[in-house]
MINU-459018 format. One record per atom (N, C-alpha, C): residue in three letters; atom name; x, y, z; residue number from 1. Coordinates in steps of 0.001 Angstrom, whole numbers. Atoms other than C-alpha are relative to their C-alpha. Layout:
+--------+-------+---------+---------+---------+-----+
| residu | atome |       X |       Y |       Z | num |
+--------+-------+---------+---------+---------+-----+
|    ALA |    CA |       X |       Y |       Z | NUM |
...
+--------+-------+---------+---------+---------+-----+
This chain:
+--------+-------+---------+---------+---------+-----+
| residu | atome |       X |       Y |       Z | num |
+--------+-------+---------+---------+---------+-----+
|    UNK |     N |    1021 |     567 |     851 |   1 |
|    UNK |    CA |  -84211 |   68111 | -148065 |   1 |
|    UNK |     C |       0 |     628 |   -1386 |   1 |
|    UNK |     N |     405 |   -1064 |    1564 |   2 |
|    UNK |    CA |  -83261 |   70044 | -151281 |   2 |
|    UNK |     C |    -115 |   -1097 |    -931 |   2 |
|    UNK |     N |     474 |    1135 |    1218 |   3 |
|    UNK |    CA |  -82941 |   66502 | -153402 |   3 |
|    UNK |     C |   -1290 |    -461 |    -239 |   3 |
|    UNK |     N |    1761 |     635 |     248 |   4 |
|    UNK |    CA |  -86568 |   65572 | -152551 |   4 |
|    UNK |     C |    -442 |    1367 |    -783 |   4 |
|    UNK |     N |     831 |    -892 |     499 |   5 |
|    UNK |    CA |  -87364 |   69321 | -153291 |   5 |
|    UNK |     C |     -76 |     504 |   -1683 |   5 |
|    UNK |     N |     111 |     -74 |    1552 |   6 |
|    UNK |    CA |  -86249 |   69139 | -156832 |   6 |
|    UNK |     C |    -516 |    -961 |    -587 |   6 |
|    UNK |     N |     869 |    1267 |     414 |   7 |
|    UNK |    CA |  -88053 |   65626 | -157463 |   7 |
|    UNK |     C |   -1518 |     605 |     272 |   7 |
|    UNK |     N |    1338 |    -403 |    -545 |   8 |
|    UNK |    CA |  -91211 |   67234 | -155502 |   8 |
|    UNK |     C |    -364 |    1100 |   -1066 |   8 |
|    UNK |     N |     255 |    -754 |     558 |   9 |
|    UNK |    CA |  -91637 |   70241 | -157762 |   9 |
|    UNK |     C |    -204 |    -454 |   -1172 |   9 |
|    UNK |     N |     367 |     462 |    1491 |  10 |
|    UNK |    CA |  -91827 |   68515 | -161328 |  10 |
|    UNK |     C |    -474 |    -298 |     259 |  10 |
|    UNK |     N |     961 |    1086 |     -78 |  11 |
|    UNK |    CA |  -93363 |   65793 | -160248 |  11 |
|    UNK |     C |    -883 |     410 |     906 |  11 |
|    UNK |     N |    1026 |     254 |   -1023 |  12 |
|    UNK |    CA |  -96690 |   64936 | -158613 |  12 |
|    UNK |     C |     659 |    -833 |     968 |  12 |
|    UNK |     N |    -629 |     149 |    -976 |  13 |
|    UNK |    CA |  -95925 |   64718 | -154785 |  13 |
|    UNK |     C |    -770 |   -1714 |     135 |  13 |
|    UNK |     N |     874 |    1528 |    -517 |  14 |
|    UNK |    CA |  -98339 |   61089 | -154935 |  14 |
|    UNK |     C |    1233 |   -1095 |   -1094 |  14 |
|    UNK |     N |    -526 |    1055 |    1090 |  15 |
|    UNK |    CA |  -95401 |   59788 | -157805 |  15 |
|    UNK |     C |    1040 |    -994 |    1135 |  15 |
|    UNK |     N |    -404 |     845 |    -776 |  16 |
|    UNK |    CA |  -93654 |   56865 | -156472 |  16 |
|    UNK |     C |    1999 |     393 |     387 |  16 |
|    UNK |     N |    -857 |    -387 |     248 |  17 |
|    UNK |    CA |  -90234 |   58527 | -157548 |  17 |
|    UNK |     C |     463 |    1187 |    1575 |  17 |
|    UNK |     N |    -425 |    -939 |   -1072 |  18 |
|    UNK |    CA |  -90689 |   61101 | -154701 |  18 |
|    UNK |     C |     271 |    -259 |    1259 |  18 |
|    UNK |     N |    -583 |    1270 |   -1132 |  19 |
|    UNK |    CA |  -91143 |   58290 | -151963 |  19 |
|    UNK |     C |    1080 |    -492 |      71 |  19 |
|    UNK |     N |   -1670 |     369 |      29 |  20 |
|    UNK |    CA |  -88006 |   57057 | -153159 |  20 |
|    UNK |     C |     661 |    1240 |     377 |  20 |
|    UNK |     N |   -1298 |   -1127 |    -315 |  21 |
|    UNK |    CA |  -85899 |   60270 | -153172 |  21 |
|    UNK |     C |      92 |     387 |    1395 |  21 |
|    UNK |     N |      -8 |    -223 |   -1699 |  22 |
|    UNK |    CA |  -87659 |   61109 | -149333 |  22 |
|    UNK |     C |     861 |   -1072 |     506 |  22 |
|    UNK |     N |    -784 |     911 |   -1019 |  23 |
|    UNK |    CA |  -86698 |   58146 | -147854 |  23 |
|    UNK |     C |    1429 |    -492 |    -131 |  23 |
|    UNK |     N |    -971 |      20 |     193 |  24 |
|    UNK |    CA |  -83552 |   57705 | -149320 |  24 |
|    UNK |     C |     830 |    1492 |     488 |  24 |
|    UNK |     N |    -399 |    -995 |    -723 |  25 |
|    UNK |    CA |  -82846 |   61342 | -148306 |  25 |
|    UNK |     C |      20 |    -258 |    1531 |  25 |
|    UNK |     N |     551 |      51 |   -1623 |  26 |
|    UNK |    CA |  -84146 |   60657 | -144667 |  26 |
|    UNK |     C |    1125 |   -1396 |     522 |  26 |
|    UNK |     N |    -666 |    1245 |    -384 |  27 |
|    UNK |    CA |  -82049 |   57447 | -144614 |  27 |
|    UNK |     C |    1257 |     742 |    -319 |  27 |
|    UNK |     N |   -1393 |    -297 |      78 |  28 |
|    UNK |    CA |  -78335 |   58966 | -145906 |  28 |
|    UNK |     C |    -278 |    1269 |   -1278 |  28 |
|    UNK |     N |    -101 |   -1525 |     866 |  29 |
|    UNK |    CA |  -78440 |   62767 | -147833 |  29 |
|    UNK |     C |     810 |    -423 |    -998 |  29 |
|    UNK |     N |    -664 |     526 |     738 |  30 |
|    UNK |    CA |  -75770 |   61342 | -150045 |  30 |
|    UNK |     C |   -1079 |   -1083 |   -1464 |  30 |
|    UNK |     N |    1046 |     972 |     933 |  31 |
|    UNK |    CA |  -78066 |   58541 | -151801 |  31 |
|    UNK |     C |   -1121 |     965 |    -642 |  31 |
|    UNK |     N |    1069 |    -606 |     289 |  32 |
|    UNK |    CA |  -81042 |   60800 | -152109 |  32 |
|    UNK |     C |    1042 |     984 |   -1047 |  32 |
|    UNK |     N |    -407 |    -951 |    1176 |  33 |
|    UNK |    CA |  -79082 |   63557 | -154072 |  33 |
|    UNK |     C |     443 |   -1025 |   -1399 |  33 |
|    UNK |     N |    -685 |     967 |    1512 |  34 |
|    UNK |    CA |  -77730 |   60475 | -156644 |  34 |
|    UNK |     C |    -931 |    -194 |    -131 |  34 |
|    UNK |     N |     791 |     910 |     688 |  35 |
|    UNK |    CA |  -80998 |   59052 | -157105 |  35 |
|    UNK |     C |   -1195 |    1416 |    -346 |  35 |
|    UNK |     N |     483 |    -848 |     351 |  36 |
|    UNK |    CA |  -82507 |   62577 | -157550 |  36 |
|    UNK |     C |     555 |     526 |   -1761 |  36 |
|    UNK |     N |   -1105 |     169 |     879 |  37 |
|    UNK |    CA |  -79959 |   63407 | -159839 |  37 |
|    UNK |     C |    -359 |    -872 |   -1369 |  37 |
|    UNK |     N |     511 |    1576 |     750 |  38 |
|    UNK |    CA |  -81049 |   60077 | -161837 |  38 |
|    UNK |     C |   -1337 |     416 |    -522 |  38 |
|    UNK |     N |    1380 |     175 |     814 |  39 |
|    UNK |    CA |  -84710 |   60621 | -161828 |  39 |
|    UNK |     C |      83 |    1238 |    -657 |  39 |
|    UNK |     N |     486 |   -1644 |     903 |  40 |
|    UNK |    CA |  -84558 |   64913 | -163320 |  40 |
|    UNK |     C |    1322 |    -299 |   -1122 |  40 |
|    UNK |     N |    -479 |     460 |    1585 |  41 |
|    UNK |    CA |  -81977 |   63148 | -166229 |  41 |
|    UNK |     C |    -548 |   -1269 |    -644 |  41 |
|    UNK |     N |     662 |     859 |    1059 |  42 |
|    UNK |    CA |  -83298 |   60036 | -167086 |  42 |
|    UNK |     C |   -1868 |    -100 |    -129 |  42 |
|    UNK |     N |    1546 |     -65 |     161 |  43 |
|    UNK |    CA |  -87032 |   60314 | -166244 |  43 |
|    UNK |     C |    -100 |    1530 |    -183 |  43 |
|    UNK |     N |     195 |   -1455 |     173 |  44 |
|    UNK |    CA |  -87144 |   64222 | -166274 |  44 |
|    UNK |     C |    -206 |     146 |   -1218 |  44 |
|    UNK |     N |     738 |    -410 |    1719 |  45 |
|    UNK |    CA |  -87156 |   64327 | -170083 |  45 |
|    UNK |     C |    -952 |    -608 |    -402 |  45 |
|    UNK |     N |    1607 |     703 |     837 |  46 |
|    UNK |    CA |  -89806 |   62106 | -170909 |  46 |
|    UNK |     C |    -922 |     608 |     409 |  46 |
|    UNK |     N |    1149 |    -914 |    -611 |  47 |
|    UNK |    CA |  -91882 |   63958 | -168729 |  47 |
|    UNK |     C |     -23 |    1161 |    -284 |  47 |
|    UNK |     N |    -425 |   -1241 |     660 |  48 |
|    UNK |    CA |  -90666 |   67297 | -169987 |  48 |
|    UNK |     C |    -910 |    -278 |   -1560 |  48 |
|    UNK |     N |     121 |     -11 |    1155 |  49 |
|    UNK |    CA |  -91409 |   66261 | -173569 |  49 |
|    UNK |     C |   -1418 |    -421 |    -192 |  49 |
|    UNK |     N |    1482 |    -223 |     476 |  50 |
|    UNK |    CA |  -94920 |   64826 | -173330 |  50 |
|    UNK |     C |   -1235 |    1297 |    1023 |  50 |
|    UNK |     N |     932 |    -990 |    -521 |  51 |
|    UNK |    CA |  -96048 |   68079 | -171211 |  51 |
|    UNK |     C |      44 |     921 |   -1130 |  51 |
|    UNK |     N |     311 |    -879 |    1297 |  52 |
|    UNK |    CA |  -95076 |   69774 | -174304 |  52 |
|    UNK |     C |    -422 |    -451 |   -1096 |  52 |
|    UNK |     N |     390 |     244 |     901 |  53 |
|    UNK |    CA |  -96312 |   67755 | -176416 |  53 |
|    UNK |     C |   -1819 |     467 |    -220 |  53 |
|    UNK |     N |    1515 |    -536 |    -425 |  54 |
|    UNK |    CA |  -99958 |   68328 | -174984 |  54 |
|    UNK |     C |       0 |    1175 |      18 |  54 |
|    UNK |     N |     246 |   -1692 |     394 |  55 |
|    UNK |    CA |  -99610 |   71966 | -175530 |  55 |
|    UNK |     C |    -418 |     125 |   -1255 |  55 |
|    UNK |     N |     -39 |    -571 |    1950 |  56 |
|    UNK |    CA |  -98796 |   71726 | -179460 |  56 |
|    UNK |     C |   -1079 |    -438 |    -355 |  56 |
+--------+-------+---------+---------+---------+-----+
């Protein structure tokens, strides 16, 4: 379960992103690490960038 556990830790465990990565983990370990993979580069920065934006 380490692909869900790097989706689970940024994100809130209620985001829909993490349902995906579980069950795609739970269904073939292979899929879940690509679509993990996917969401902490293409969604990971947007979310990165407006947590820092709410700091400045």
């Amino acid at each position: 379960l380490i692909a869900t556990n790097s989706i689970g830790l940024p994100f809130c465990l209620e985001q829909m992103e993490f349902c995906i990565c579980l069950l795609l983990t739970i269904l073939g370990y292979i899929p879940g690490i690509i679509y993990a993979v996917y969401v902490l580069v293409a969604l990971g920065s947007e979310e990165r960038d407006r947590d820092y934006d709410t700091l400045a």
